[in-house]
N, C-alpha and C positions, 0 to 999 in steps of 0.2 A: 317535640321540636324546641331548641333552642332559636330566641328570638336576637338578630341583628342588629343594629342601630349604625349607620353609615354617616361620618360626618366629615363634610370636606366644603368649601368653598367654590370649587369649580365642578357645576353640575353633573359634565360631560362625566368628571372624576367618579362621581356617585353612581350616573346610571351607568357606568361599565364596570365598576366594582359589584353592581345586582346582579350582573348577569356575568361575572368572569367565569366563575366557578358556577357547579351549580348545587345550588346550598341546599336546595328539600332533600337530593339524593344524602346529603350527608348529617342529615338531622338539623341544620338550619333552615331558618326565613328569615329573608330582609324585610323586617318589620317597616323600617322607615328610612328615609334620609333626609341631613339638616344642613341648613350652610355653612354652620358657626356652632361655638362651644356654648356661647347662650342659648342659643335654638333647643341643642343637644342636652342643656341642665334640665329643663322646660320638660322636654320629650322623656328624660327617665322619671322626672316629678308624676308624670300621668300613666307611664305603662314601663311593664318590669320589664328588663333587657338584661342577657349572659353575655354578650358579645356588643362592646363597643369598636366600630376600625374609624382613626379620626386624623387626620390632616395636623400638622405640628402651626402652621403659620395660618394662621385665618384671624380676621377682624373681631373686635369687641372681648372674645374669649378664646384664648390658642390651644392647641393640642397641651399645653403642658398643665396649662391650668384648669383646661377641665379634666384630666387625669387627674390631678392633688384633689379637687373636688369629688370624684368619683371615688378615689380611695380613702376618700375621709367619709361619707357617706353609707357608701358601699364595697367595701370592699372584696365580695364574693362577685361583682362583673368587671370579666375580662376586659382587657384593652390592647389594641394593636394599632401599630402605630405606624403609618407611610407619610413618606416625606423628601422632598425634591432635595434637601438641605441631608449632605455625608457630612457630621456634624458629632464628632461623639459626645460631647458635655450635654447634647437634647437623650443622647441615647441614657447616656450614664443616669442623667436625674429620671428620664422614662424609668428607668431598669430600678431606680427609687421606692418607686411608687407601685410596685407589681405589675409593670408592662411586661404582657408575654410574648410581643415579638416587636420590631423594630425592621421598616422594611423601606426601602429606597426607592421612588418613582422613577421608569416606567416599571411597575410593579409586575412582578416574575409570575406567571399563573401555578409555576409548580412550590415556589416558594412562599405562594399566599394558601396554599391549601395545604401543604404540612402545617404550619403554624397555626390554621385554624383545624385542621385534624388532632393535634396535640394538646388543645384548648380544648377539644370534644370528649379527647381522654379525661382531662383534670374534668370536667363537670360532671361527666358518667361517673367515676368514681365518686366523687364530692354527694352526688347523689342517691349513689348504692349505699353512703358512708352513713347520710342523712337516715337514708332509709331502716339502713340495718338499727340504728342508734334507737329511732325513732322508736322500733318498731321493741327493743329490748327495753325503753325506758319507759314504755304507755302499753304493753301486752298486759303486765299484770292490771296495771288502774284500770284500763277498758274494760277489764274481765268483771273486774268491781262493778263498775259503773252499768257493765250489761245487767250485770245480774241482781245490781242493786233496780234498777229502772224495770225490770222485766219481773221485780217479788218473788226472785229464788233464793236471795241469799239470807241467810236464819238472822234473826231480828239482834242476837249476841255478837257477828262479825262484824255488824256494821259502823260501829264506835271504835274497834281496831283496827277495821281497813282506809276506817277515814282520819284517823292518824298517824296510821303509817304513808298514807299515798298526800298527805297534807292538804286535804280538805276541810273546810269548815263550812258546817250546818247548822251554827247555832244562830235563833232568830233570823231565820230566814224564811221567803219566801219560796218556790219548787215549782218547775214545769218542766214537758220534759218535750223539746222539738226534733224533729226529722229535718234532715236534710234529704231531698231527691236529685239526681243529678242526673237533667233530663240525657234520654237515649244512651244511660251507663248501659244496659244489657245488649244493646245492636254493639256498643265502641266495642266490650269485652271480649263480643263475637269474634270481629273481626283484627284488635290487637290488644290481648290481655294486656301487655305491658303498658302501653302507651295508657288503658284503660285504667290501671292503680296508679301510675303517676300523675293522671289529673285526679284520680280522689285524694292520692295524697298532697297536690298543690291548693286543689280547696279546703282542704282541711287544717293545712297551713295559714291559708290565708283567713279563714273563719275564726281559726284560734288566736290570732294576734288579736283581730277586732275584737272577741271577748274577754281575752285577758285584760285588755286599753280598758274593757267597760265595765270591770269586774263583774261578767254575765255568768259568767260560774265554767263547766267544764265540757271539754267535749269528748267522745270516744267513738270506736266505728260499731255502728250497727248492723246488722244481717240484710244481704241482698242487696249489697251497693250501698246500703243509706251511711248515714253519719248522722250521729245521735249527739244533742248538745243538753244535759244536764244546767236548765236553765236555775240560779242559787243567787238570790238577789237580795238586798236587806229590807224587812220589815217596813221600818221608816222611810216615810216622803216614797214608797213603790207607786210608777206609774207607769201601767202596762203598755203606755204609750210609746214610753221613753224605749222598753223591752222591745217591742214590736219595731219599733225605729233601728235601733243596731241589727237586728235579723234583717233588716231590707240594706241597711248597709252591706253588710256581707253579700247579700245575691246581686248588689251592685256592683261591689268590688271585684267579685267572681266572671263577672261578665267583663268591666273594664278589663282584666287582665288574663284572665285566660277567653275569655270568646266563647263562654259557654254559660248556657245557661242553669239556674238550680232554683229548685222551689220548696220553700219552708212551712211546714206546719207543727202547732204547738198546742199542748192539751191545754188543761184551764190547771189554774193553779190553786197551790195547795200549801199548807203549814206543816203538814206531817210529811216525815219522811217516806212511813207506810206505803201511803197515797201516790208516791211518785210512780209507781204499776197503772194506776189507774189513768194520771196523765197521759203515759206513753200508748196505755189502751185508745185513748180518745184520739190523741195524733195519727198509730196506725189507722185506724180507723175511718178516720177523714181521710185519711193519704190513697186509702184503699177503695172509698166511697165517691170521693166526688172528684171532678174534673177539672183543676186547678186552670187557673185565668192564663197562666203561662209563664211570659220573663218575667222574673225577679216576682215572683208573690209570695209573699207572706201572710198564710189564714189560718187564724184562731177558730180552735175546736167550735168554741161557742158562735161563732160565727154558720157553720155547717147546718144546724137544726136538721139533722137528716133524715128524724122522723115526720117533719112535719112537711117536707119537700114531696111533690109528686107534679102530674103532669095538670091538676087543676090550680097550680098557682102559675101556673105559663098565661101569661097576657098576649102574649103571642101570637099568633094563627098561621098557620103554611098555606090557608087559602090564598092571599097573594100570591107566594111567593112561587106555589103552582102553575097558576094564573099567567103570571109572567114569563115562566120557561114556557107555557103551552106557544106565547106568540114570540118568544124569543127575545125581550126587551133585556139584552144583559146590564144594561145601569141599574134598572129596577130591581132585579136579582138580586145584583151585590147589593143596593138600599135594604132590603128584604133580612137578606143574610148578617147585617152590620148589625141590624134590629133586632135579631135574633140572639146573635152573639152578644152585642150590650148586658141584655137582659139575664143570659146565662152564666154571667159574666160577674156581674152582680150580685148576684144570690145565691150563687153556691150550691147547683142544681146534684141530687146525684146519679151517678156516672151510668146507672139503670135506665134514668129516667132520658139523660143526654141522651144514648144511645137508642131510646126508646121513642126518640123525636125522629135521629136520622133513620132509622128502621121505616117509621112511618112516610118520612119524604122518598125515601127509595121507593115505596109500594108506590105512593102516584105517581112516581117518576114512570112505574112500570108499566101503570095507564094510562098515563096520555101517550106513550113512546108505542103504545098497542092503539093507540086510536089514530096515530100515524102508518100504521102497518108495519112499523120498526122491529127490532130484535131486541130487545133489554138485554139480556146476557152479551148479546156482542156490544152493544155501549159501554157493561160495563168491565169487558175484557180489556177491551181496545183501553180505558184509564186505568186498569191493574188493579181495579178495585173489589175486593170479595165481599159482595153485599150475604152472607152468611156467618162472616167475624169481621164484627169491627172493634179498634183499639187505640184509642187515641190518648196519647200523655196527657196534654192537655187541650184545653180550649183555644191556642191557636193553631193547634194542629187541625184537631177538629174544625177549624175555620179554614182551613187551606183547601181541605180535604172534601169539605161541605162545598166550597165556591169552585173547586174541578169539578163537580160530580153534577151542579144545576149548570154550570158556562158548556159545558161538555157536553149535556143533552141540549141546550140550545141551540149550538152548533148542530148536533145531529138531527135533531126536527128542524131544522133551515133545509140539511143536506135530505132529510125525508120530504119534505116539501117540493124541492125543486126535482125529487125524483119521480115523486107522483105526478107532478107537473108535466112533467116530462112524458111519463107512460099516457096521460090522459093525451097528451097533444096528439102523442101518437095514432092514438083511436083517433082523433077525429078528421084528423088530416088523411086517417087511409077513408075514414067516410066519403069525405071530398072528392078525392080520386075514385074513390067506385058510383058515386051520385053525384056526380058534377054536371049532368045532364038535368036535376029536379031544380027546382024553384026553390035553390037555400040560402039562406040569412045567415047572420049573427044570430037574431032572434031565435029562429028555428034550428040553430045547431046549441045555441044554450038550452032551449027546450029538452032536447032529444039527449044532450048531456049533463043535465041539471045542476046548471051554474046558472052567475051572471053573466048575461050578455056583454056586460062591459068587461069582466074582467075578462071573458074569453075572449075580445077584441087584442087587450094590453099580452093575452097567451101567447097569442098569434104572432103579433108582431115582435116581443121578445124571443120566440123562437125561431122565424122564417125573416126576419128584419124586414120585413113586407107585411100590408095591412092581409086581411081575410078577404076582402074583394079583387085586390091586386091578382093574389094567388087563383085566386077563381076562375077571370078573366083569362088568368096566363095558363089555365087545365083546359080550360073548352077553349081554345083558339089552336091550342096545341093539339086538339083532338082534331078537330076539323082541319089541320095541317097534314094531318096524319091521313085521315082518311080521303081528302081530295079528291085524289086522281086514281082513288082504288077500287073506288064502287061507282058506278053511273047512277048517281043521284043528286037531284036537281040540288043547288045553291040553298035558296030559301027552306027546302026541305032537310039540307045540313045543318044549317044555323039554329033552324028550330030542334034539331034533335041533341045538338050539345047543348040547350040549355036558354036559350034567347029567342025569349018572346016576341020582343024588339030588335027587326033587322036592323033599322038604321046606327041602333045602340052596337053592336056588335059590329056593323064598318065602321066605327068612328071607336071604340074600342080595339079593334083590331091595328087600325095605323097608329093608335098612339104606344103599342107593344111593340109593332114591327118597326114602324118607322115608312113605311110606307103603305099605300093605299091596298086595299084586298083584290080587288082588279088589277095596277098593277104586280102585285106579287102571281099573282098566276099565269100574266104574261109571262114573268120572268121562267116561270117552274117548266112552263110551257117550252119555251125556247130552248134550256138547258136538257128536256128530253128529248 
């Protein structure tokens, strides 16, 4: 994707310029839009842009001025140029300065996207031009550089390939870092192309920062990486200062393209020999432990990977358990922040990560079974295959860990209220078939071994009416029912749905019906 930069004073102008055309189908975005040409110097100072479209007449700094400045600058991004003003001497000095088009308001939609189609050509090329150049002028020194870093190449080449490719090794210092360039193998999947053009835009951008730092050399390594032959002088070396421009670069990487990349570097060395061994200890770590995520920079020495296991965990997941069992999701993620901190910190490796989450899934498994839950459907339903797990780094792992405890939360809330649900069930058909015994709260918590109180708050949350209400309202309706269908005396009804107490049951009875139980039978009476 080539990036946009829209500058015009009249807003309305900008946001219908984002949306005339439409720029992702044609390999742009509109990165941004500015008022003014100062706005606009500001905006390319902090992120790269191939396409500037900018307004000639605007306040403080005008279309033509910040054109003379971009092409003094910059002069590989484009500029197009609309303007209410049919003016040729704006066009003639635009056309000075490498404007590639010159376009008159109310702007044409079919004449604003040849112009930026024909801008798309000169970058594609400009690009492939890059590439091929790139790719004929650093094939041989990469080849060097691999096989010098990786201890294949005979100890006699090494003095003549490093004066022909114009290196210098003398009194120097040697390391040798990795670059990673998180989720290279899903982008590749899905668009090789797009996939070598951001290795080859980081690699771009990595190598200006070192060449500025005299950091020594870069070349591309196997399996996506980018390999930087770190070659630093002797005197006043402070790994500090090294370490610092590597975080620069996953900085700059991120300000400008939106991606993230993670650095690690072996320990250093005086011999050239030694530089195998460097690169040994970077794969190694690279391969080992579970990097922190954006923008990290960690030294081999930093890893100690023999001496990491799961007894320097401070940690504990008894909490953290604990809290999914009753669903506290703040506490979780407290939990989870604490975890991650710590893992974060000391450079656990990727065995032992994965050998935490392994363990939090198995109790995840148990308590989701002490709910009468399904574990495989919980963890279908989040796409998660507790059988491989693979996480880049540790904020992946942190995403991945906090869906997977927030996730069963939810589903033991939703197992809760299910259970809830089945038990009310049972008890309420109780009620309905013994609604004639002597039953309580007390006595129906007994017989379904709860508390009496919370099977009160059951009741009422599922029937919106208390447990006696409902009760009342079964044996009055029973004795409704049977009235006038068996020849059985009054008192002798009353007492068989359930009331000890006659006078409790007419004086219950009208505050149901609303009226009195003698006259309700007149009434029943008259109507048959």
């Amino acid at each position: 994707m080539y990036n946009v930069l829209i500058v015009d004073d009249e807003p309305r102008i900008c946001a219908g310029l984002s949306v005339f055309i439409d720029w992702e189908s044609i390999g742009f975005r509109v990165l941004n839009t500015v008022e003014n040409g100062q706005e606009a110097l500001e905006e390319l100072k902090n992120h790269r842009y191939n396409l500037v479209i900018t307004d000639i007449r605007m306040a403080l700094v005008d279309g033509l001025e910040l054109t003379r400045a971009i092409y003094a600058q910059n002069p590989k991004v484009r500029v197009l140029i609309i303007s209410g003003y049919n003016d040729f001497d704006y066009a003639k000095e635009a056309i000075a300065y490498g404007v590639r088009g010159y376009l008159l308001k109310p702007v044409n939609c079919d004449e604003l996207l040849n112009c930026v189609l024909k801008i798309k050509d000169e970058l594609d090329r400009e690009n492939d031009n890059l590439l091929k150049n790139r790719e004929i002028n650093y094939l041989s020194r990469d080849k060097f550089l691999f096989d010098l870093t990786n201890g294949v190449l005979p100890q006699k080449d090494i003095g003549v390939k490093q004066q022909e490719f114009g290196l210098d090794f003398n009194n120097k210092l040697f390391s040798l870092a990795l670059i990673e360039i998180e989720e290279f193998f899903h982008l590749a999947e899905s668009d090789a192309e797009e996939a070598n053009l951001i290795k080859f835009s980081v690699r771009n951008i990595a190598e200006e920062i070192i060449t500025e730092n005299n950091l020594g050399y870069m070349y591309e390594d196997i399996n996506g990486k980018l390999g930087i032959l770190i070659c630093v002088e002797k005197q006043g070396f402070r790994e500090e200062k090294t370490a610092g421009c590597l975080k620069n670069i996953c900085i700059c990487i991120e300000k400008y393209l939106h991606r993230n990349i993670n650095i690690v570097y072996g320990n250093f060395t005086s011999e050239v020999p030694e530089i195998r061994i460097s690169r040994r200890q970077a794969q190694m770590a690279l391969d080992s432990i579970m990097l922190p995520g954006r923008k990290s920079v960690v030294p081999y020495k930093q890893v100690m990977l023999e001496e990491k296991s799961l007894l320097d965990l401070e940690w504990s997941n008894e909490a953290l358990i604990s809290f999914i069992e009753i669903a506290d999701k703040k506490k979780v993620e407290e939990e989870v922040e604490r975890l991650i901190g710590e893992l974060a910190s000391k450079c656990f490796p990727k065995e032992v990560i994965n050998g935490i989450a392994y363990n939090i899934i198995l109790k995840i498994c148990t308590v989701v079974k002490g709910y009468n839950g399904n574990a495989g459907e919980l963890f279908a339903s989040m796409g998660i295959n507790a059988e491989r797990l693979d996480f880049p780094n540790i904020q992946k792992y942190k995403e991945w860990l906090l869906m997977l405890c927030l996730g069963t939360c939810d589903y033991n809330m939703e197992l809760q209220v299910r259970k809830s649900l089945s038990i009310f069930n049972q008890i309420k058909k109780y009620i309905d078939d013994n609604y004639y015994k002597d039953l309580s709260l007390k006595f129906l918590s007994e017989v379904f071994f709860m508390n009496s109180a919370y099977l009160g708050r059951l009741f009422k949350n599922n029937m919106g009416e208390s447990f006696n209400d409902y009760l009342n309202k079964v044996r009055i309706s029973e004795v409704k029912k049977i009235l006038f269908q068996e020849n059985t005396k009054i008192y002798n009804l009353i007492t068989r749905v359930g009331y000890s107490n006659h006078e409790h049951f007419y004086r219950q009875f009208k505050r149901y019906e609303g009226v009195s139980f003698a006259e309700y039978k007149q009434r029943m009476k008259a109507n048959t």
